[in-house]
C-alpha positions as CSV (number, residue, x, y, z in Angstrom):
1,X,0.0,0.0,0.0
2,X,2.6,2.6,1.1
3,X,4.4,1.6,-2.5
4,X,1.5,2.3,-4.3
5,X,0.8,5.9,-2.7
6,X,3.9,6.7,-3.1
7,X,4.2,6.1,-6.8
8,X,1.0,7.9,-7.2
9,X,2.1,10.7,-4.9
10,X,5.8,10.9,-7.0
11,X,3.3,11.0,-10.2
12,X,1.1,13.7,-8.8
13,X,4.1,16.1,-8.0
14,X,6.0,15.3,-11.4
15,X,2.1,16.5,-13.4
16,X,1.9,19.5,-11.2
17,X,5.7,20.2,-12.0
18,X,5.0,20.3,-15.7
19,X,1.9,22.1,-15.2
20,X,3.4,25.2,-13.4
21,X,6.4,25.2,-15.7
22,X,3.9,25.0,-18.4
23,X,2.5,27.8,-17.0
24,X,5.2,29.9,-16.9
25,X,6.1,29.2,-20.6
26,X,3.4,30.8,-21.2
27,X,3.0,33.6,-18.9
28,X,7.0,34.4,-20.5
29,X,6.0,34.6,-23.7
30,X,2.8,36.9,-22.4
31,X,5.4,39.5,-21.3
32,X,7.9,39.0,-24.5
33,X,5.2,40.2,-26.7
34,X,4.0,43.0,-24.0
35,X,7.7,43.7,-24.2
36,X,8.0,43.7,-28.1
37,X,5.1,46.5,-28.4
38,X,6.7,48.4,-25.6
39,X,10.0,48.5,-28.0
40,X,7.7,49.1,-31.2
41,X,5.7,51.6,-29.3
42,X,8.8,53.7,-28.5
43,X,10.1,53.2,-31.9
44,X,7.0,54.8,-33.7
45,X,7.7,58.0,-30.8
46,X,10.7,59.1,-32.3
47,X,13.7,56.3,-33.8
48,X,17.0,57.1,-31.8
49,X,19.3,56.6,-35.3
50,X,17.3,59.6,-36.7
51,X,19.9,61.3,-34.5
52,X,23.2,59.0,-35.9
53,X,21.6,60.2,-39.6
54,X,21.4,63.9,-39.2
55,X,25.0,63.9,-37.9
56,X,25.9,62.0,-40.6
57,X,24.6,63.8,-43.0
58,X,26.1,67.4,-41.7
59,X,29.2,65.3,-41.9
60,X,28.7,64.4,-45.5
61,X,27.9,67.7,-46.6
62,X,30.5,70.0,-44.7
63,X,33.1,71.0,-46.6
64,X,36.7,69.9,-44.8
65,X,40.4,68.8,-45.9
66,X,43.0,70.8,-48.0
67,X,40.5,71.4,-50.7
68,X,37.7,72.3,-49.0
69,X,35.3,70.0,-50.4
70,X,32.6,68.5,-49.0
71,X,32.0,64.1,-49.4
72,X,28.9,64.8,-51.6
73,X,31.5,65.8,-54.2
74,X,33.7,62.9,-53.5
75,X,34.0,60.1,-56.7
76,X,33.6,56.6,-55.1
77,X,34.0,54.7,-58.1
78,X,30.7,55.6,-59.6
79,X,30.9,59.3,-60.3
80,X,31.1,62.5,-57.9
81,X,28.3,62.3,-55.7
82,X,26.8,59.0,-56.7
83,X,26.5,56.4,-53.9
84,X,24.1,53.6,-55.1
85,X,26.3,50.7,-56.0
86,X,29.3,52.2,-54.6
């Protein structure tokens, strides 16, 4: 008798040990996507790389170096001021 409840008790922990990490599986996926709009949420407010591309761009189109020429003007092996393909 004791064998047999404790077989049965052993079985009942193991289910309700798959159920709760069942659970949480799901309840972390829940809070990935809650996450994941968070992030897309903040990205539609304003994209932080807007700021790395204005700076470039001054960059590109301030004149520097001995010449005083800007990199708009610069040939990169397609034609002065052509960058598709370059």
């Amino acid at each position: 008798m004791k064998t047999i409840r404790r077989r049965r008790t052993g079985a009942a922990l193991a289910l309700a040990g798959t159920v709760a990490l069942a659970a949480a599986a799901v309840h972390a996926q829940g809070s990935t996507a809650e996450e994941i709009a968070k992030y897309r949420q903040m990205l539609a407010e304003g994209n932080p790389a807007e700021l790395w591309e204005a700076a470039g761009e001054e960059l590109w189109k301030k004149p520097a170096g001995p010449k005083n020429a800007s990199l708009e003007q610069c040939d990169l092996g397609k034609g002065p001021g052509v960058t598709k393909g370059a």
